[in-house]
N, C-alpha and C positions, 0 to 999 in steps of 0.2 A: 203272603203265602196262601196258595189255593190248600180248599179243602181236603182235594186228593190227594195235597203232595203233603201234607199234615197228617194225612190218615198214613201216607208209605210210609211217613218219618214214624210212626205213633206203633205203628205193624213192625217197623226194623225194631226198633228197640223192645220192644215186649216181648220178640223172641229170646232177648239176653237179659233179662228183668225177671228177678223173682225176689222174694222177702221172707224171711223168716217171723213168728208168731214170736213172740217172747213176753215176760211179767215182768215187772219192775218194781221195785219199792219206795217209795216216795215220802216224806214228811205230809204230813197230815196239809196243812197249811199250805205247802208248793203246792200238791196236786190241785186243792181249791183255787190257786193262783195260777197255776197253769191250764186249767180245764177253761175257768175263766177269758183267760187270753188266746187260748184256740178258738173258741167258739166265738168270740169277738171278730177275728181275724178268719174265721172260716177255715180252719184247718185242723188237722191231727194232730193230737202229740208224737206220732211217731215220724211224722215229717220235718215239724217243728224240730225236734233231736237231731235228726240226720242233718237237715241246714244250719243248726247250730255246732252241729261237731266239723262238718267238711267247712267250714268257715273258716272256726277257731283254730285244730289244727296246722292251716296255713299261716296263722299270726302267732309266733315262738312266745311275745310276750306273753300274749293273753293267754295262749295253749298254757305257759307253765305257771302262772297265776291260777288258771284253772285246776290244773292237778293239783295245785298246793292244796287249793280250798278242798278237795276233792278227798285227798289224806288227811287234812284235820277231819272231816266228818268221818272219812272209814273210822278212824282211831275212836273218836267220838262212838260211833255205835257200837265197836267192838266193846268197848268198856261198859257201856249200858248193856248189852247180851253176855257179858261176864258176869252182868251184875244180877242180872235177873236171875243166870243160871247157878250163880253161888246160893241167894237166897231158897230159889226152888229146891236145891239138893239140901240146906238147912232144915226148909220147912217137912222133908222127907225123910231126912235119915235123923235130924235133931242134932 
């Protein structure tokens, strides 16, 4: 493929291209692990995420393998942030 027909293809698509900003929360450890593996591999983590979800996604098993792990952690932090916030309202009202 020639340059100019790279550049039309790179100009068509960029008019329907856009991204939104967003923050995420991570485990301490994954992000070290993950920043890790981007910068090894020359990439973002937010592209890294998108190639891993439009992946997965299309593979059922692995897609609901994923959610599973996905809901033990939600459950998981939710109980740790209940826990924090029980203690904190202890430490406050007594």
């Amino acid at each position: 493929m020639s340059k100019s027909s790279n550049l039309n293809s790179v100009s068509k698509v960029s008019k329907n291209f856009s991204t939104k900003q967003t923050t995420i929360r991570l485990e301490s450890k994954m992000m070290e692990r993950l920043t890790k593996l981007c910068a090894k591999e020359g990439l973002s983590r937010e592209v890294l995420f998108e190639a891993l979800f439009e992946h997965y996604i299309e593979d059922k098993e692995a897609w609901t393998a994923i959610l599973e792990q996905a809901k033990q952690k939600a459950e998981f932090r939710q109980a740790i942030a209940n826990h924090k916030r029980a203690k904190t309202m202890m430490e406050k009202f007594g």
